[in-house]
N, C-alpha and C positions, 0 to 999 in steps of 0.2 A: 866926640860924645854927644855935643847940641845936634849933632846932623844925627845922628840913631835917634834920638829921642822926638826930632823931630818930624823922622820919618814914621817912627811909631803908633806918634799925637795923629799924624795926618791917617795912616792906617786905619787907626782906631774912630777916628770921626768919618773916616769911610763906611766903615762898617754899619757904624752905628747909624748914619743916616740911609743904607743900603735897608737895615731893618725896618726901620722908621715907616721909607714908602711903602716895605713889603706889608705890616702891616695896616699900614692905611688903605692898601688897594683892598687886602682880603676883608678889611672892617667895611670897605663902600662898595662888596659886594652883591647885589640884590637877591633874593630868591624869586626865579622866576616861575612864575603860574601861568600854563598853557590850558584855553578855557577852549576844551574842543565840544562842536555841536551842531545844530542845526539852525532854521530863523528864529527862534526863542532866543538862544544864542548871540547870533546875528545882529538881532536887533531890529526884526520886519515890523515896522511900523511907527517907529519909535524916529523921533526928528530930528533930534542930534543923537547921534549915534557912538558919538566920541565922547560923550557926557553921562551919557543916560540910559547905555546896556548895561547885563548885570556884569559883564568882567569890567568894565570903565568904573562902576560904582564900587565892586570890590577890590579895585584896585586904591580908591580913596580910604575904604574904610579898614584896609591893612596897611597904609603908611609907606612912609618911605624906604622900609626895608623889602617892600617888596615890588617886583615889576608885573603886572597882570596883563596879557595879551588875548584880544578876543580871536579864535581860530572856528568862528563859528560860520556857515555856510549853508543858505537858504534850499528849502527840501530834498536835503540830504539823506540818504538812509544808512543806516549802519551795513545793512545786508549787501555786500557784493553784486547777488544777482536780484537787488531792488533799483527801479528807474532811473534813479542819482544818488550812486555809494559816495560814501564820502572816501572813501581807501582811493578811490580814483581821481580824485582833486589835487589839485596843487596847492591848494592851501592845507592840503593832511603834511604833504611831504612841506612845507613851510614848517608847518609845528614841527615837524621831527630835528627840520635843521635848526631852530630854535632852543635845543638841548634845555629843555625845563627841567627842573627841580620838581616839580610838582604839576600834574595833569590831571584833569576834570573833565570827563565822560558824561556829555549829558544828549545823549541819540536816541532812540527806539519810533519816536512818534510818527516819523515819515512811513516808517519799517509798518505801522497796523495798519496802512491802506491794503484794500483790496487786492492789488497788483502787485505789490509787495509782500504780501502777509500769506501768499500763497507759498513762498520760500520761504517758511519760519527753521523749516530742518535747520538751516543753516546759521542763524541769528548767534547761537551762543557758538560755536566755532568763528564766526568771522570777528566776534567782542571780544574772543580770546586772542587771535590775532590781532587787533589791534591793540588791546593792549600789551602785547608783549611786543611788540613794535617799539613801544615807548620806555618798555622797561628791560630793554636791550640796548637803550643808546648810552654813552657815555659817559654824561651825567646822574644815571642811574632814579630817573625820578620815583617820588610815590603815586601811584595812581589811585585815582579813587571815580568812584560810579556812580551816577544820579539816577535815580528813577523819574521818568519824566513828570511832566504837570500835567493836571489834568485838561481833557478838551470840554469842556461845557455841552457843547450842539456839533453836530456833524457839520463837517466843513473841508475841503479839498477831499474827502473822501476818507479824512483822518479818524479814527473807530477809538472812541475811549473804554469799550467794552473789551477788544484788545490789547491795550491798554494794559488795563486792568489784570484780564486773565490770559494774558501770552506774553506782552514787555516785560513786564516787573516779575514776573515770576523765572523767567528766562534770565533776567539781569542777575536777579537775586542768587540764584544758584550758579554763575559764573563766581558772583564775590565770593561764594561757599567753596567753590573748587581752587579758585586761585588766592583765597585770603587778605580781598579786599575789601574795604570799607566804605560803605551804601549811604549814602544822604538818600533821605527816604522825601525828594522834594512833591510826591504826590498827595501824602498823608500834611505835609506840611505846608503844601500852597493851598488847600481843601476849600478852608476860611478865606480867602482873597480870589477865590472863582471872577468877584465881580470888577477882578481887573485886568480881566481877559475880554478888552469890546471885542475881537469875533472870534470869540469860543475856545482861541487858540495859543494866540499871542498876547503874551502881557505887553501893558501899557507902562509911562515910563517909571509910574508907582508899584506896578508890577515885577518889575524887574530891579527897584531898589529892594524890593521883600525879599527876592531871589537870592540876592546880594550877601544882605543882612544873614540869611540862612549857611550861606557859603562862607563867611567870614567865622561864623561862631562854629562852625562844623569845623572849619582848619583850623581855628585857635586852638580847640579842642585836641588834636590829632599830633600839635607839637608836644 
């Protein structure tokens, strides 16, 4: 009878510490945030780059439940048939194998150059693909879309006029078709224009406002 019972004791402290790590591991699971984009993104200009882009600083100012990876890559265009799509990087197919939880679109600004902007047919069909690139892997993340920031002064050839009346309106109505949720960062970076030194790129105060904007946008969204 001691030997059953104390097969049973040992059983039962099997189990129970069997439960124990399962949920330790799911409780020290992180939500991961895939921060896809361009050198805004990136971090062009910016001197530590591991500190002081906006995924590095959003990654601080959400804690340790969550992991924030920056998937951003310098004049990229969202458009296929623009001079450097980001569909054709190895750092897109990186985010994918990355399997996030949560994905952050913030592209169009390479897309209003001149050489570029001449392909806009194409803009909200290639946004639609990529996001459902993302929201067909198996992690099943939420996606969500930024409207870019504003450019101040002409610069690499980049057009805040389209911008204005061809990005954002094109983004907008992708989120209308597919039932996504728009952080409106143009309307909301407006007032910190003057931490953009060349017209394009935030500085590293630039990019903690970014930050700050993206943290309170996904608090909001849980």
């Amino acid at each position: 009878m001691n030997t059953d019972r104390n097969i049973i004791l040992k059983r039962t402290l099997l189990v129970c510490f069997l439960l124990s790590f399962i949920f330790t591991v799911f409780a020290q699971k992180k939500i991961k945030i895939a921060c896809v984009g361009n050198s805004i993104t990136y971090g062009h200009g910016i001197a530590d780059r591991e500190h002081d882009t906006y995924p590095a600083v959003l990654g601080r100012l959400l804690g340790d439940a969550y992991e924030v990876r920056n998937f951003g890559i310098s004049g990229r265009t969202l458009m296929n048939k623009g001079d450097s799509p980001y569909m054709k990087e190895q750092i897109y197919k990186d985010a994918l194998l990355y399997q996030p939880d949560i994905v952050t679109i913030k592209l169009g600004t390479n897309d209003s150059k001149p050489q570029n902007w001449k392909y806009n047919s194409t803009f909200k069909d290639d946004l639609k693909t990529l996001v459902r690139s993302f929201q067909g892997l198996p992690s099943h993340p939420k996606v969500y879309l930024c409207l870019p920031i504003p450019a101040t002064a002409p610069a690499w050839n980049i057009s805040d006029s389209v911008i204005i009346s061809g990005v954002i309106p094109y983004i907008k109505e992708v989120a209308d078709e597919m039932n996504l949720e728009v952080l409106d960062l143009y309307t909301a970076f407006a007032p910190y224009v003057h931490l953009l030194p060349d017209s394009v790129h935030p500085n590293e105060d630039g990019a903690a406002v970014i930050a700050h904007m993206l943290s309170e946008f996904l608090r909001k969204q849980e």
